[in-house]
SERO-4910 file (N, C-alpha, C, O; in steps of 0.05 Angstrom, whole numbers):
BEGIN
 pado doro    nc1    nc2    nc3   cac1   cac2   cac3    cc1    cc2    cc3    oc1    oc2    oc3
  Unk    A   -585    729   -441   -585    716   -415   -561    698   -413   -555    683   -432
  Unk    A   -540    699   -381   -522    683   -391   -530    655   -380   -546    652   -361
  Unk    A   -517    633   -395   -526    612   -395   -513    597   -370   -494    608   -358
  Unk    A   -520    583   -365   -509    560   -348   -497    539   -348   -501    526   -369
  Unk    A   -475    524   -327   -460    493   -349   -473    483   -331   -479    495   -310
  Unk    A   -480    451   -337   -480    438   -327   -465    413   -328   -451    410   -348
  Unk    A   -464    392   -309   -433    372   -316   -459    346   -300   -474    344   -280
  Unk    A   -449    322   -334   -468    307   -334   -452    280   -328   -427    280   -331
  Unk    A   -467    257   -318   -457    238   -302   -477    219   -314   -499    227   -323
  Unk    A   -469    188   -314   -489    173   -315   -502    167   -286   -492    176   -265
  Unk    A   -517    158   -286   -534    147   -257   -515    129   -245   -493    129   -255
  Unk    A   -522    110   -220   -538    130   -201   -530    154   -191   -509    148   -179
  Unk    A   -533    176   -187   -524    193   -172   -528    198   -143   -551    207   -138
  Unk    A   -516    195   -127   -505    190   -100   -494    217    -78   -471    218    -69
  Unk    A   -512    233    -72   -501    258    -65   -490    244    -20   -499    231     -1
  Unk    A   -466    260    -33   -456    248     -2   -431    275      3   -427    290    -17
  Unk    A   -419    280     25   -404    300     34   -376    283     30   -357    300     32
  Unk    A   -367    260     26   -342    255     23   -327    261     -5   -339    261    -27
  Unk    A   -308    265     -2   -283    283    -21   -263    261    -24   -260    241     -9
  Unk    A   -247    269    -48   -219    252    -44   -195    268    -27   -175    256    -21
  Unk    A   -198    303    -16   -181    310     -3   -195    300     34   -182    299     55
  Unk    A   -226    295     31   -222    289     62   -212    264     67   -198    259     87
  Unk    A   -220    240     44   -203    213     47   -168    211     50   -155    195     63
  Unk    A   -158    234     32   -132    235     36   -125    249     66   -103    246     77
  Unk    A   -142    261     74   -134    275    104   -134    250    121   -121    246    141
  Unk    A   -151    233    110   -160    215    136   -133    198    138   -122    193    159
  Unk    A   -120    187    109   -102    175    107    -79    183    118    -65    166    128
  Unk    A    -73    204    117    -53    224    127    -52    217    149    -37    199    158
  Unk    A    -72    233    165    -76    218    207    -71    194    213    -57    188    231
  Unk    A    -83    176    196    -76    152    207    -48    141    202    -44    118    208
  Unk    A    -27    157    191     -3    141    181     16    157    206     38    150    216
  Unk    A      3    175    211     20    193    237     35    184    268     55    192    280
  Unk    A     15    162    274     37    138    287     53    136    280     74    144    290
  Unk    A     50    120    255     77    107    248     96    121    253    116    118    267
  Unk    A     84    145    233    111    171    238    125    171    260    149    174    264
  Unk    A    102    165    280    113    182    305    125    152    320    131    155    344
  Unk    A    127    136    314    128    114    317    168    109    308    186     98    319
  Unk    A    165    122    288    196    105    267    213    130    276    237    130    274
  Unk    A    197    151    287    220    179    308    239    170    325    263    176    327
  Unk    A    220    153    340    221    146    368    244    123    369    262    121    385
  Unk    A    237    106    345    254     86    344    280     88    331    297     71    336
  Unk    A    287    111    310    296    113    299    319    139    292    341    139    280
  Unk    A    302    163    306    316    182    317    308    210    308    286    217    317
  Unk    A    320    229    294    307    251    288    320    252    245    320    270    228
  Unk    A    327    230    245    341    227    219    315    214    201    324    202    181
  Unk    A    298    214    203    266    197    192    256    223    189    240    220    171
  Unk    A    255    252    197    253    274    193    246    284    159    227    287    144
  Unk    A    280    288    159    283    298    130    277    266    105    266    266     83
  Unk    A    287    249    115    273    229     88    252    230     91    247    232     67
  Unk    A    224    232    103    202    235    103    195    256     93    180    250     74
  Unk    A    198    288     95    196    312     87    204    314     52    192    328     35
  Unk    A    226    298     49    240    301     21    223    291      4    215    300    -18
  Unk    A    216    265     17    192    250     -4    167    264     -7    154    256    -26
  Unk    A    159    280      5    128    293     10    134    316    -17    121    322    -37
  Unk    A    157    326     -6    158    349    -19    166    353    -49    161    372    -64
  Unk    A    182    328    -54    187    313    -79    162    303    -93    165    301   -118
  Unk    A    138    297    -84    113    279    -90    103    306   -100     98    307   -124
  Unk    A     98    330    -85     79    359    -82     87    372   -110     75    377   -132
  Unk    A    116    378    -99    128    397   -134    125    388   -157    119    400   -178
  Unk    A    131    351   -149    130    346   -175     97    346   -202     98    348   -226
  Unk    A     79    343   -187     52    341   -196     50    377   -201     46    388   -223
  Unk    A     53    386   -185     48    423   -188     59    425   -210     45    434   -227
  Unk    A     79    422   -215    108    435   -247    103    414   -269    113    415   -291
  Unk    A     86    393   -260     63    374   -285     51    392   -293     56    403   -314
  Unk    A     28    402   -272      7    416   -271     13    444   -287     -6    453   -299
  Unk    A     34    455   -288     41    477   -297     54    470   -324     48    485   -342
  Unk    A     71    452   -330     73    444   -355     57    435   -385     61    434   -409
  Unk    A     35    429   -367      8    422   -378    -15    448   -385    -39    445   -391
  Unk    A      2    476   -381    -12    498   -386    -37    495   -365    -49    517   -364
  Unk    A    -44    484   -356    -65    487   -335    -64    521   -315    -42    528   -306
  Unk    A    -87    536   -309    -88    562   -294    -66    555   -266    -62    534   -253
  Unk    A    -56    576   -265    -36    573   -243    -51    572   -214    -40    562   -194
  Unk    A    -73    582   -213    -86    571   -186    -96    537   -195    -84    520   -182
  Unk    A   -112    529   -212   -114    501   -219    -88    484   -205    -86    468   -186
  Unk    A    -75    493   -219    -36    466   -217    -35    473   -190    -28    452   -180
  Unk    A    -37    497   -166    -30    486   -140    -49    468   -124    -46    452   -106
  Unk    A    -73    480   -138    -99    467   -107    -96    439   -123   -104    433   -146
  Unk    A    -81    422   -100    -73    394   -108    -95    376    -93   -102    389    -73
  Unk    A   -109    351    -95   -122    338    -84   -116    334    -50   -132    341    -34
  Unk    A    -88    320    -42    -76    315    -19    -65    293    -41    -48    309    -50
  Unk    A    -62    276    -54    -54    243    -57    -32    249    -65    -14    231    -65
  Unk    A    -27    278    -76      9    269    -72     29    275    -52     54    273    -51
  Unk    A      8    283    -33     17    280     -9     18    256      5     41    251     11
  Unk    A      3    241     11     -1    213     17     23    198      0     36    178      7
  Unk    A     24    213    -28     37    178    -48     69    186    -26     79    167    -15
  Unk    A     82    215    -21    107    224    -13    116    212      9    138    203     15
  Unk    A     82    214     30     85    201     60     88    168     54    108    159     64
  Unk    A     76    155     43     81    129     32    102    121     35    111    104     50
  Unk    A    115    139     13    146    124      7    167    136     19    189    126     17
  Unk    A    163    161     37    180    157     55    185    145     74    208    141     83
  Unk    A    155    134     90    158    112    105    168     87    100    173     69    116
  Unk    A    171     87     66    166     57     64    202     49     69    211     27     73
  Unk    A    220     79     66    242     75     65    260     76     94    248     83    114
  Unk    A    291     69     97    298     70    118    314    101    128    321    122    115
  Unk    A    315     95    148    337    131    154    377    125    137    393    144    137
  Unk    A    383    106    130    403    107    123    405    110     93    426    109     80
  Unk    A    380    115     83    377    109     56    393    142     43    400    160     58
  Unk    A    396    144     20    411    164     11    391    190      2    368    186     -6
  Unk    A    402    216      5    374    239      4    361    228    -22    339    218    -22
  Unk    A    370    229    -35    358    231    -70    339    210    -73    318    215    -85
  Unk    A    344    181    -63    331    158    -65    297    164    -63    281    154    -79
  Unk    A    290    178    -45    259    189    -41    257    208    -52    234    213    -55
  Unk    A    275    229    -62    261    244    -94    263    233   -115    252    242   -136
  Unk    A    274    216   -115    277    193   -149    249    187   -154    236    193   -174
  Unk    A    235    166   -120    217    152   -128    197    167   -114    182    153   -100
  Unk    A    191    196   -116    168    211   -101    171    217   -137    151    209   -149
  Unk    A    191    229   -153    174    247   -176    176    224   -199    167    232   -221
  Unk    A    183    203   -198    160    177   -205    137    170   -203    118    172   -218
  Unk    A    140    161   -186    113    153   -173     88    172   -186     67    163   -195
  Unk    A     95    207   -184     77    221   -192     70    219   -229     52    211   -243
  Unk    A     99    234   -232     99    238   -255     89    223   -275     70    228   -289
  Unk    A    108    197   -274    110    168   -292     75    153   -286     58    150   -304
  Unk    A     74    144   -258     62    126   -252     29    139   -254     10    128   -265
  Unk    A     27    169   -239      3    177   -240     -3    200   -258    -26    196   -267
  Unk    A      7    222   -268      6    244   -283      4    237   -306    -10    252   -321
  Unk    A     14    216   -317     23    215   -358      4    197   -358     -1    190   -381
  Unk    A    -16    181   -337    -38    174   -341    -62    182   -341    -81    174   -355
  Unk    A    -65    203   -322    -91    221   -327    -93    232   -299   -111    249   -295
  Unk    A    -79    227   -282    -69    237   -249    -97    222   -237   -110    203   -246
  Unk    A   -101    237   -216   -117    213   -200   -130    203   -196   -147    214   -181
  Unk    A   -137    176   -203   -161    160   -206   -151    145   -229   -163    123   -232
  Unk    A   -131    151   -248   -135    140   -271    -97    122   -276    -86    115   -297
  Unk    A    -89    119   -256    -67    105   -250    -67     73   -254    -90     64   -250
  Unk    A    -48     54   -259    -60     35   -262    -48     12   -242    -58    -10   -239
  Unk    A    -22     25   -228    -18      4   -214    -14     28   -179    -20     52   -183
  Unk    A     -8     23   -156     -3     38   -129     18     52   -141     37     39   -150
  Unk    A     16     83   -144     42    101   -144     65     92   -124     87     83   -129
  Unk    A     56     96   -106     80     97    -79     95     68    -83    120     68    -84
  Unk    A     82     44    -85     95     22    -92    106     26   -116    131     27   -112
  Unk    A    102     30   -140    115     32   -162    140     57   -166    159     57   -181
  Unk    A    134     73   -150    169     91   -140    181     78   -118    205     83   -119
  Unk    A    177     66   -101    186     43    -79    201     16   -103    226     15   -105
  Unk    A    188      1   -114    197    -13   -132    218     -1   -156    231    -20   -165
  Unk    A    224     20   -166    235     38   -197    269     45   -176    291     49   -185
  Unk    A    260     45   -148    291     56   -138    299     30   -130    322     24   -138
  Unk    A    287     13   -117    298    -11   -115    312    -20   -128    336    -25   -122
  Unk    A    301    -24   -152    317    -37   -176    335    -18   -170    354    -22   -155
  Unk    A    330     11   -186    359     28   -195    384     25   -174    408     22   -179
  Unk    A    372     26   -153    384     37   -134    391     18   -106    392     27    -84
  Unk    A    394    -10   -114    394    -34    -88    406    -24    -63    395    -14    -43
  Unk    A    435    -30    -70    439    -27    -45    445      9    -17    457     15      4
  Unk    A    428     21    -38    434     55    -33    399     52    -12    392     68      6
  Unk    A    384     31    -19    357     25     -9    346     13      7    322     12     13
  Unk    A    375     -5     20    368    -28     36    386    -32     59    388    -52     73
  Unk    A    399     -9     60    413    -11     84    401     -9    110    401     12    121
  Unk    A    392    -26    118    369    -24    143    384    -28    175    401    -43    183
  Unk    A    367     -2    190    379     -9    209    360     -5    235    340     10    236
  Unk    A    372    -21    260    364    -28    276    358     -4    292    373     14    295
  Unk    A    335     -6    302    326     26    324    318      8    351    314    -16    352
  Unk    A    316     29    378    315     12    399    295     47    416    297     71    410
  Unk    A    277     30    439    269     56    448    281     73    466    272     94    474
  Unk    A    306     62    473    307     80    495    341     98    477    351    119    485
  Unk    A    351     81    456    376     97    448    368     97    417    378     78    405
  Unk    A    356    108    404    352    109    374    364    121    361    357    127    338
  Unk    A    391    130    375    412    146    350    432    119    346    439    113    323
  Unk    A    443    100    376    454     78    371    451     57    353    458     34    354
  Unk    A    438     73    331    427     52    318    455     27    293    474     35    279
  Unk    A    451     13    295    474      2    274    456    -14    245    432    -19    244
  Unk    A    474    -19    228    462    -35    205    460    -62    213    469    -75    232
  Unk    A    439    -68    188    435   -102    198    406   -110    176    390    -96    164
  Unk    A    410   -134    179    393   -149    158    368   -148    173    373   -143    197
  Unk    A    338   -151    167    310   -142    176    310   -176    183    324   -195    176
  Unk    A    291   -173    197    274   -196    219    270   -218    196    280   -240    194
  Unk    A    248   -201    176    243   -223    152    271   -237    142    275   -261    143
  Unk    A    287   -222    136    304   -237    124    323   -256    134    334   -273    119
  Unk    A    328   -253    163    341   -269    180    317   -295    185    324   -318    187
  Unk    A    290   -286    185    272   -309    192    277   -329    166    283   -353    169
  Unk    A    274   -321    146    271   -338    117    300   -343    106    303   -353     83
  Unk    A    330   -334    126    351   -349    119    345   -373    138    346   -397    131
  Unk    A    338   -368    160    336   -386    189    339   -411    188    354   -430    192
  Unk    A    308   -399    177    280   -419    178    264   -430    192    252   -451    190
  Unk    A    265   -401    217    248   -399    234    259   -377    252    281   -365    254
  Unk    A    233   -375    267    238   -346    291    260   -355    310    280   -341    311
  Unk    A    258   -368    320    273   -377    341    300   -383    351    311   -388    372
  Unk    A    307   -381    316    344   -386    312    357   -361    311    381   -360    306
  Unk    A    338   -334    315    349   -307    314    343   -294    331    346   -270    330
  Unk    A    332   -306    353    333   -292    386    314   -262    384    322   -240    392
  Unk    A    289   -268    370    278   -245    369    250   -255    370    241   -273    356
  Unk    A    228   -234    398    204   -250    416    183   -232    389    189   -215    372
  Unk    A    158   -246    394    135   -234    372    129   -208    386    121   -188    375
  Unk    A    137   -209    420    133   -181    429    152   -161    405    141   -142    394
  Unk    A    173   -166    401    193   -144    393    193   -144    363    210   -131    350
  Unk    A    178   -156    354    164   -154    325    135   -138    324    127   -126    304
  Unk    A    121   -139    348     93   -123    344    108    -92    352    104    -70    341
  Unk    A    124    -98    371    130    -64    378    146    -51    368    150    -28    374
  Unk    A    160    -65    351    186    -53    337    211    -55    348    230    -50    333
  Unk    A    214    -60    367    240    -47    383    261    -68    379    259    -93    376
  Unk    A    287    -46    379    319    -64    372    317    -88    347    329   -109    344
  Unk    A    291    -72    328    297    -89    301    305    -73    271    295    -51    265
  Unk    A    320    -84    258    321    -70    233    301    -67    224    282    -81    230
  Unk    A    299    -41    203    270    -48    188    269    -18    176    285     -1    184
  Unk    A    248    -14    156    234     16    143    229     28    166    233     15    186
  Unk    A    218     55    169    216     75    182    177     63    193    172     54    215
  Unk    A    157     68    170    140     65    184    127     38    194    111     34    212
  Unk    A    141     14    173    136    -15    185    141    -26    197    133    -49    195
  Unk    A    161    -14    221    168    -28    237    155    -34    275    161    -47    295
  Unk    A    143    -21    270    119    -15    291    101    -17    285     88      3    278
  Unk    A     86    -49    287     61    -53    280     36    -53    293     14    -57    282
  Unk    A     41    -47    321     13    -38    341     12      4    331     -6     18    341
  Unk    A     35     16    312     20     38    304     10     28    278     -3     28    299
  Unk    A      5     21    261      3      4    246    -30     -1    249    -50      5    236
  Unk    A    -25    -15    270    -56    -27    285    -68     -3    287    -90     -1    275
  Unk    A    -62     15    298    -76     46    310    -87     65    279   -105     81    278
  Unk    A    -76     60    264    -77     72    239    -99     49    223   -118     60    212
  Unk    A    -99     33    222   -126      6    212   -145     19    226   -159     36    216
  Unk    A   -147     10    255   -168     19    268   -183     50    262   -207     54    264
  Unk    A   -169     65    256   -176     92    248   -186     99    228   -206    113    228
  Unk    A   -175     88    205   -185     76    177   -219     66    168   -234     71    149
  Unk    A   -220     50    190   -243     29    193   -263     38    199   -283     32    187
  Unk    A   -263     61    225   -277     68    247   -287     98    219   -311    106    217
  Unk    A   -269    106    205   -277    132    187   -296    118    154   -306    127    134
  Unk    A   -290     92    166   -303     74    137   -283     87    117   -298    100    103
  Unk    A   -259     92    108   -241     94     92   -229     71     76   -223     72     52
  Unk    A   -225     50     94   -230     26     87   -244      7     96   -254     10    118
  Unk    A   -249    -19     81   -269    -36     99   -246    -58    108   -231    -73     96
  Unk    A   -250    -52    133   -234    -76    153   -224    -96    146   -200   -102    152
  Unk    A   -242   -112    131   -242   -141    126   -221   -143    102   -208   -164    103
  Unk    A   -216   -132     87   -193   -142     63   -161   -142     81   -145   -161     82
  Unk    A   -158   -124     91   -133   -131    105   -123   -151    120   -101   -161    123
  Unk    A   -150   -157    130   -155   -183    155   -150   -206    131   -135   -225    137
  Unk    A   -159   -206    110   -164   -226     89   -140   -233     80   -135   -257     79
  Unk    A   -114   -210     69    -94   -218     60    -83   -219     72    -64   -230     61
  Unk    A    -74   -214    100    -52   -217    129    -67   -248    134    -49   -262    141
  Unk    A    -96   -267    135    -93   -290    142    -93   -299    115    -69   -300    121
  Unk    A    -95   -304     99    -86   -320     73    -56   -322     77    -46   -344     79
  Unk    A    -36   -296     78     -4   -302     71     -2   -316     94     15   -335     93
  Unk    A    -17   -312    122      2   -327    143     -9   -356    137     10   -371    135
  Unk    A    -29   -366    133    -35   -391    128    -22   -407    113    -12   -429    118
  Unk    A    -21   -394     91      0   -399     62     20   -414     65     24   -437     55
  Unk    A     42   -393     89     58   -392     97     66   -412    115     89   -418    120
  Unk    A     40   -425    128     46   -446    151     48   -464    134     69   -477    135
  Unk    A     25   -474    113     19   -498     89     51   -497     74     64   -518     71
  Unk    A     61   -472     67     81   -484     58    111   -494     66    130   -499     50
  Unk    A    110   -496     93    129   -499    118    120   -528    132    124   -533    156
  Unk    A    110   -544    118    104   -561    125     72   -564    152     70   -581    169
  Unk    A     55   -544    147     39   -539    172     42   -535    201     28   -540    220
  Unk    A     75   -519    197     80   -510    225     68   -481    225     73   -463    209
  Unk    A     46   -483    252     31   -463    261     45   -439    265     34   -418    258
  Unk    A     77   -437    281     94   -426    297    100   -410    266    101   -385    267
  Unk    A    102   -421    245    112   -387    230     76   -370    224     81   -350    210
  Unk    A     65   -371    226     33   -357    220     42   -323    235     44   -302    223
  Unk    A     46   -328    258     54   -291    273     73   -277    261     72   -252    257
  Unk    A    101   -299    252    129   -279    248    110   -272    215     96   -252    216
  Unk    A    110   -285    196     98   -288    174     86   -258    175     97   -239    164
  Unk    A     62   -257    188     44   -230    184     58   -207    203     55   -183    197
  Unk    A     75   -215    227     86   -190    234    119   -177    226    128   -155    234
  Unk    A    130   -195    212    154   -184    197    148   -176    171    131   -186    157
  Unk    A    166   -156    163    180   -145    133    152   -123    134    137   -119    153
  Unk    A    152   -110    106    124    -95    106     99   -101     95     85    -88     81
  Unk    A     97   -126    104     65   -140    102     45   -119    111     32   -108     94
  Unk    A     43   -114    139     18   -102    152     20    -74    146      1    -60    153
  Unk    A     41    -62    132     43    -37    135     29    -34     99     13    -16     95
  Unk    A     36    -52     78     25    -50     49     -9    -59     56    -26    -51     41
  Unk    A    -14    -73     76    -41    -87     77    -61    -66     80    -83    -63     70
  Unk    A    -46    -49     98    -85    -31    118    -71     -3     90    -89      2     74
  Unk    A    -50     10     85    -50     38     73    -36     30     38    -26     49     26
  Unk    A    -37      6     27    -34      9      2    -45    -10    -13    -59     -4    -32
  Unk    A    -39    -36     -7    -65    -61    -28    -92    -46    -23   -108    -51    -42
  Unk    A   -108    -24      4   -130    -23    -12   -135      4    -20   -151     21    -11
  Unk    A   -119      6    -39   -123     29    -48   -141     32    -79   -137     24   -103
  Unk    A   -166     49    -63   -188     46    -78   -181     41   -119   -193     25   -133
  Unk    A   -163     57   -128   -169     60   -154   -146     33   -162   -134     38   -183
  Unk    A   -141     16   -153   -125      3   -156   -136    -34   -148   -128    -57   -155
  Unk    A   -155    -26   -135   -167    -59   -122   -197    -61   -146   -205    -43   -161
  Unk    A   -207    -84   -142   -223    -93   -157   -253    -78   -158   -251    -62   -139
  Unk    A   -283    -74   -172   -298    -50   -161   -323    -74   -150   -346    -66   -146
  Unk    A   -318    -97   -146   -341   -113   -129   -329   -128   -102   -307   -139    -97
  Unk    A   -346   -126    -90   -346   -147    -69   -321   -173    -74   -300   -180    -64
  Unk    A   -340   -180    -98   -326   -214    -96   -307   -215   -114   -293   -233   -122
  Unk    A   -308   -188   -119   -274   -182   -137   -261   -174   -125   -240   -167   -137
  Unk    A   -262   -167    -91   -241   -158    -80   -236   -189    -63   -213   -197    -58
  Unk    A   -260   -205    -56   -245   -219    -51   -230   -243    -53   -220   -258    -36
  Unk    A   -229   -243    -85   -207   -255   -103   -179   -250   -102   -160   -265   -104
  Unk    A   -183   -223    -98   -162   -204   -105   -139   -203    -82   -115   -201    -85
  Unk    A   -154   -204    -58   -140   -199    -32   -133   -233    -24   -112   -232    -11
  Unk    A   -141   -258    -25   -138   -280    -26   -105   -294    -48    -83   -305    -45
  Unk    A   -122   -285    -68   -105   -288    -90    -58   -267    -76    -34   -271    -77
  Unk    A    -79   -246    -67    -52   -227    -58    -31   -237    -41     -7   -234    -40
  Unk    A    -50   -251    -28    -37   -265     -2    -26   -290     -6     -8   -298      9
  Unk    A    -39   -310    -34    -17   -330    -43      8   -324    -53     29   -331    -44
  Unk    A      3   -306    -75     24   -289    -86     47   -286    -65     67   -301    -65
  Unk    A     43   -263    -46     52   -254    -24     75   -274    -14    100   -269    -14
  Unk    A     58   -301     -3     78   -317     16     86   -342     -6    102   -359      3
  Unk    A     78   -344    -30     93   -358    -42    120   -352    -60    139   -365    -69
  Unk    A    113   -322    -62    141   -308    -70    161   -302    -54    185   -301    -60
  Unk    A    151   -299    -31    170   -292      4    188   -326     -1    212   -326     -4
  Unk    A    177   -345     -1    183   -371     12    204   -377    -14    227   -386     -7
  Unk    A    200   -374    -42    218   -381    -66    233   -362    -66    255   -371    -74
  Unk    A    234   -328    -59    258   -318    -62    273   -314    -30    296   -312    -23
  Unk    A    259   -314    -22    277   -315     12    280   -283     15    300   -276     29
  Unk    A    266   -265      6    268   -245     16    243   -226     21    224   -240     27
  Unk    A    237   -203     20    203   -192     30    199   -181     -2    214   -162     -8
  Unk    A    185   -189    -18    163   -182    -44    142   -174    -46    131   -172    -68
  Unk    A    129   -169    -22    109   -147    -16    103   -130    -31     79   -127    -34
  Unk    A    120   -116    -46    116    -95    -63    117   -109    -93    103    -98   -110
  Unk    A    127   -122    -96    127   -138   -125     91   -150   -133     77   -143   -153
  Unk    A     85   -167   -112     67   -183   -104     39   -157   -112     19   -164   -124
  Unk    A     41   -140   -106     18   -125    -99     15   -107   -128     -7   -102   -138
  Unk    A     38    -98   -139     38    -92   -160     39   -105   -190     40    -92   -211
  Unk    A     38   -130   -188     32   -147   -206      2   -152   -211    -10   -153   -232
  Unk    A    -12   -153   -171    -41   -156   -175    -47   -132   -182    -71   -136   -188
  Unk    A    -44   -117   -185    -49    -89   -191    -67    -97   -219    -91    -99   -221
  Unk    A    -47   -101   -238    -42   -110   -267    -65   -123   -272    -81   -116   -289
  Unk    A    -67   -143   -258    -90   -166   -261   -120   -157   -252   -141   -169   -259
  Unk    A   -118   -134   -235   -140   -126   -229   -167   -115   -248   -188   -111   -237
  Unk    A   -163   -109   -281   -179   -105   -295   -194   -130   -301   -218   -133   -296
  Unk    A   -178   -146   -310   -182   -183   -305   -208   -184   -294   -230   -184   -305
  Unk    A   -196   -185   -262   -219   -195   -251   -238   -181   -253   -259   -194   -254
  Unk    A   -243   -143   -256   -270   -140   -258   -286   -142   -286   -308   -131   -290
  Unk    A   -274   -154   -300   -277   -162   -322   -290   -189   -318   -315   -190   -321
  Unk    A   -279   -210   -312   -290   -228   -295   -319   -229   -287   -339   -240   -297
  Unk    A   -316   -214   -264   -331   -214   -241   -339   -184   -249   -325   -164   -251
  Unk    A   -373   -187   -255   -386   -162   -270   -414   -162   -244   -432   -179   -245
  Unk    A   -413   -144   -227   -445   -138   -209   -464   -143   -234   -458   -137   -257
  Unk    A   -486   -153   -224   -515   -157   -242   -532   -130   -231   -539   -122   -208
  Unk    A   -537   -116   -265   -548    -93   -257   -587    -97   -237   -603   -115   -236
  Unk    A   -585    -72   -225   -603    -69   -204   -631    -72   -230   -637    -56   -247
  Unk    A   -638    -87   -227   -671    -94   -241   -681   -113   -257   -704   -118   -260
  Unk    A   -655   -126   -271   -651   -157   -291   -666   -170   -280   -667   -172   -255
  Unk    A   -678   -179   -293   -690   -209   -299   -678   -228   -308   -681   -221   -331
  Unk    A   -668   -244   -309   -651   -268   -315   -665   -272   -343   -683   -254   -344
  Unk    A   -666   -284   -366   -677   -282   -389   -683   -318   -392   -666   -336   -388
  Unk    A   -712   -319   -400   -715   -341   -402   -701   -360   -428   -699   -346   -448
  Unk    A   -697   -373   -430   -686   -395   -451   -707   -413   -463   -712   -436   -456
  Unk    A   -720   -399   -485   -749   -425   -497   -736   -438   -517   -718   -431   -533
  Unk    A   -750   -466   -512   -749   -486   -527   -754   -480   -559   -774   -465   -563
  Unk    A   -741   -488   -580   -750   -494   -601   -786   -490   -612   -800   -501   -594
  Unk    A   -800   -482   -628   -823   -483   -628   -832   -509   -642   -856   -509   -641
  Unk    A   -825   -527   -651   -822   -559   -651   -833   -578   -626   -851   -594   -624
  Unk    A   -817   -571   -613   -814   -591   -575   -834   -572   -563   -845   -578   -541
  Unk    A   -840   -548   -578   -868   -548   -547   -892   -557   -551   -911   -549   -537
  Unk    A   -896   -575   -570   -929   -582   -577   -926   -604   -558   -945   -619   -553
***
């Protein structure tokens, strides 16, 4: 008789229809603003850096997958997440940036950051940030040439230093002639491809939220911690709290990469250490180096995140707290 496998799990077991390829679909849709967002602003040159990174993220895990002797149908049917880690970091980058710069840090990100650890789930810090961060370094100024997009001429675009950085040479919004309108909408500012339009941004949270993909509230948590931070450490001027959370790529790391499940804390009150704690980090590193560390900031908590659930341990479902008796002496 032939036998049967079965594949064993500890409890609880939890039968539900969600997947990690429908979570990655969901992620996918909701980043498609942006996309369509950093087109508009930016021209038809956000195209191929976007495509290069995807496609750089895809091969590279497949020719893992195949190097690893794995069945040749196995190594293609890929989850989606290296699709996501590709879309990531090509948004995270600008249209002047150089071709190679988003295949450097798409077959990073895979290879290095998620494959030689056990691929997905078993990563220890955000792929896409940590190939976003590996070209940085290598590669400064091939990565930061940022440039200004506008809606109605987005090929006119010219180079120029980002909002953040002109705000935190400033030292304030107002000495750089630029309204919070033209920071929520993007327009006629330097900046990355998908962060620079943060009402798509908004549209992509909301989508997120509404699919329960993520829970709402941690983003909300580390966008008001940095802006608060941010006012306390400015002497309690209110007036930087908006530029604070709507410049550099704060909102764009907040809703599609700090919560990224295998990477944030596994309780409640370990996430919201974690996302609190992110947001000091966040605007106290912004304010001492004068430039956007967003990606530094998030990948450090990364690190620390075993910490806390180490820390902070849920009390299993049925404990009794254990009583503490006295000496048998003191109870007569």
């Amino acid at each position: 008789m032939e036998s049967k496998r079965f594949v064993g799990s500890g409890s609880p077991h939890i039968k539900d229809n969600t997947c990690t390829k429908r979570i990655m679909l969901d992620v996918i849709i909701s980043l498609i603003p942006a996309f369509i967002a950093g087109t508009i602003l930016f021209g038809i040159r956000v195209i191929p850096v976007v495509l290069l990174s995807i496609l750089s993220a895809v091969v590279s895990e497949v020719v893992y997958n195949l190097l690893s002797k794995k069945p040749f149908k196995q190594a293609v049917d890929i989850d989606l997440t290296s699709v996501v880690t590709g879309l990531l970091i090509g948004l995270s980058f600008n249209v002047k940036v150089a071709w190679f710069v988003p295949i450097l840090a798409s077959i990073f990100a895979i290879i290095v950051v998620k494959m030689i650890f056990g691929g997905t789930g078993n990563n220890i810090v955000n792929p896409a940030l940590a190939g976003r961060c590996f070209v940085f370094i290598s590669f400064l100024g091939l990565s930061t040439a940022y440039v200004s997009g506008g809606w109605v001429d987005p090929n006119g675009i010219t180079v120029g230093a980002t909002p953040l950085a002109n705000i935190l040479e400033s030292g304030s919004l107002y000495n750089i002639g630029i309204s919070k309108l033209d920071l929520f909408l993007g327009r006629n500012l330097a900046g990355c491809i998908g962060e620079t339009s943060k009402i798509a941004i908004l549209i992509g949270y909301i989508y997120l939220s509404i699919r329960k993909v993520i829970d709402f509230k941690w983003p909300l948590i580390y966008l008001a911690t940095t802006g608060l931070f941010t006012v306390a450490l400015n002497g309690f001027d209110f007036r930087w709290f908006m530029p604070s959370i709507l410049s550099g790529g704060l909102m764009f790391v907040a809703v599609f990469m700090a919560t990224d499940y295998v990477t944030t804390p596994n309780t409640g009150w370990g996430n919201t250490v974690y996302f609190i704690s992110l947001g000091l980090v966040t605007a106290g590193l912004r304010m001492a180096c004068q430039m956007e560390v967003v990606t530094f900031a998030v990948l450090l908590m990364n690190i620390i995140v075993p910490l806390i659930d180490k820390w902070i341990v849920p009390k299993p479902f049925g404990t009794i707290k254990k009583q503490i008796m006295p000496p048998k002496e003191t109870q007569k």
